[in-house]
C-alpha positions in Angstrom: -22.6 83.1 46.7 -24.0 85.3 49.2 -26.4 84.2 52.0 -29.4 86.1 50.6 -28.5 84.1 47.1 -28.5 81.0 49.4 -31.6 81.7 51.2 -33.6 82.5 47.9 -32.8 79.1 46.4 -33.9 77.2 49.3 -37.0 79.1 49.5 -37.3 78.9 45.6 -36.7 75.0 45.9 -38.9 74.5 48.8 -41.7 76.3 47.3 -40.8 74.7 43.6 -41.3 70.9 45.2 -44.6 72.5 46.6 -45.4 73.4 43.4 -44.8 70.3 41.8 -46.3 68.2 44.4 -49.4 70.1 44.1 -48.9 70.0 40.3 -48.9 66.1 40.5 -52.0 65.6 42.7 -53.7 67.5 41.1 -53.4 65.5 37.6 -53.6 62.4 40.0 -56.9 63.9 41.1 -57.8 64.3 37.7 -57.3 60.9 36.4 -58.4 58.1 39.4 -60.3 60.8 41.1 -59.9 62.3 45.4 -56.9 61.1 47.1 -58.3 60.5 50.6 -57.0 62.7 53.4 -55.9 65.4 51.5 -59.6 66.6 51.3 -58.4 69.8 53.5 -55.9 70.9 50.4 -59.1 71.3 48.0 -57.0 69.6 45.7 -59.9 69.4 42.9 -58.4 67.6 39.8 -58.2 70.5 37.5 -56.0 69.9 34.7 -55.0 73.1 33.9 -54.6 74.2 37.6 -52.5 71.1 37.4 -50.6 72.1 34.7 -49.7 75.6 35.7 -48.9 74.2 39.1 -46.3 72.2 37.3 -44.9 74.9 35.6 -44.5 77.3 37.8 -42.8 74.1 40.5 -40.2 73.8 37.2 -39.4 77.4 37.0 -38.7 77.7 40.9 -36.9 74.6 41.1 -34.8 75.3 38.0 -33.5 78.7 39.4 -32.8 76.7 43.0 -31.0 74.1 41.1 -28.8 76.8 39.1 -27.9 79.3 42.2 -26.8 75.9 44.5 -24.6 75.2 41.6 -23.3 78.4 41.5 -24.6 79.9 38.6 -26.5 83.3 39.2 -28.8 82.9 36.3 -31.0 81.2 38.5 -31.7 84.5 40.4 -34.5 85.6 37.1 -35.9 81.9 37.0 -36.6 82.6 40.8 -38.1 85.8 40.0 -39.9 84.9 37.3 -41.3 82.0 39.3 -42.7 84.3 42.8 -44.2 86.5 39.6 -45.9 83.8 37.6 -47.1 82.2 41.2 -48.3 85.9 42.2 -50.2 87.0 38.5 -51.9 83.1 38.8 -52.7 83.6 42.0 -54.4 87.3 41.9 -56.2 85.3 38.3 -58.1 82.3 40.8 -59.1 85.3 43.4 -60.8 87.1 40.6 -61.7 83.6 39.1 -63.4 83.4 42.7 -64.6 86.6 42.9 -66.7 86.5 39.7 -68.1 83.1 40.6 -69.4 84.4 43.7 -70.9 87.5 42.5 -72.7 84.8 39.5 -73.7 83.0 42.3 -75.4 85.7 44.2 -77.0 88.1 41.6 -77.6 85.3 39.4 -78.5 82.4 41.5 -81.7 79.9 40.2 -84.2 79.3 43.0 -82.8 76.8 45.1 -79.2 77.5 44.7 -77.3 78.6 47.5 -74.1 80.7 47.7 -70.8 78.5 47.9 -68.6 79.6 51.0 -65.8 81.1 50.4 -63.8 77.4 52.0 -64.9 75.7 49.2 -63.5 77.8 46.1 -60.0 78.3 47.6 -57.3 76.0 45.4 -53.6 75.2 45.6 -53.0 78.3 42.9 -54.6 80.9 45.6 -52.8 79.4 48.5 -49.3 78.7 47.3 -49.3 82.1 45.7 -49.6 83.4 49.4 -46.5 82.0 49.9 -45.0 83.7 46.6 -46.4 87.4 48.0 -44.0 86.3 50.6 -40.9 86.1 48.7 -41.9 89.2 46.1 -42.1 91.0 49.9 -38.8 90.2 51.1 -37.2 90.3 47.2 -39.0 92.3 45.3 -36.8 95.3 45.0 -34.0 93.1 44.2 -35.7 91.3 41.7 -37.2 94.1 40.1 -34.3 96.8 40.2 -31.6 94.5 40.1 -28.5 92.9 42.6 -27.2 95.9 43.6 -30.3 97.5 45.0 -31.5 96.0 48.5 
């Protein structure tokens, strides 16, 4: 195993456990409602955020568990994972998007326009963190091993 193979599953399993953490809080959220002091994370409660949070924690922390065993199957799972944490995160900006332009054009009287701190969520900013790795990996992932 090479040290870029060694570097993508801690970074997989680092952002995998982020994942899942978020993942968990967020169906903790859900069921006995805020968890105090973690108010700046805009960790809503969301089920299905929660949900997809806890997939795409699986995926990343499957590939990291496969490559540190030595098995370079877990190079796609990584992949996949930075992918699926990209597409979901490019889906809540445009989630975003369309909620604010709802909220401007077609605002009752009274309503104010939310700011823009209060619609970000774990799927927008973990996925920041996912552009990261598609960055440095990407032409790997996408072309193969033996491109770099």
């Amino acid at each position: 195993m090479s040290m870029n193979d060694k570097n993508k599953a801690i970074f997989g399993a680092v952002l995998g456990a982020l994942y899942t953490g978020t993942g968990i809080l967020q169906f903790a959220c859900a069921f006995f409602g805020p968890v105090g002091g973690l108010e700046g994370f805009h960790i809503s409660g969301d089920l299905f955020n929660g949900f997809v949070l806890l997939v795409i924690g699986a995926v990343l922390m499957t590939g990291a568990w496969k490559v540190s065993a030595g098995a370079m199957e877990g190079i796609p799972f990584i992949c996949v994972g930075l992918f699926l944490s990209t597409v979901f995160g490019v889906v809540a900006l445009c989630s975003i998007g369309a909620g604010v332009l709802e909220a401007t054009f077609f605002a009752e009287g009274g309503e104010t326009v939310c700011s823009a701190v209060n619609v970000i969520n774990p799927l927008l900013y973990l996925a920041a963190v996912g552009v990261i790795g598609l960055l440095a990996w990407g032409r790997e992932f996408f072309r193969g091993a033996g491109a770099s």
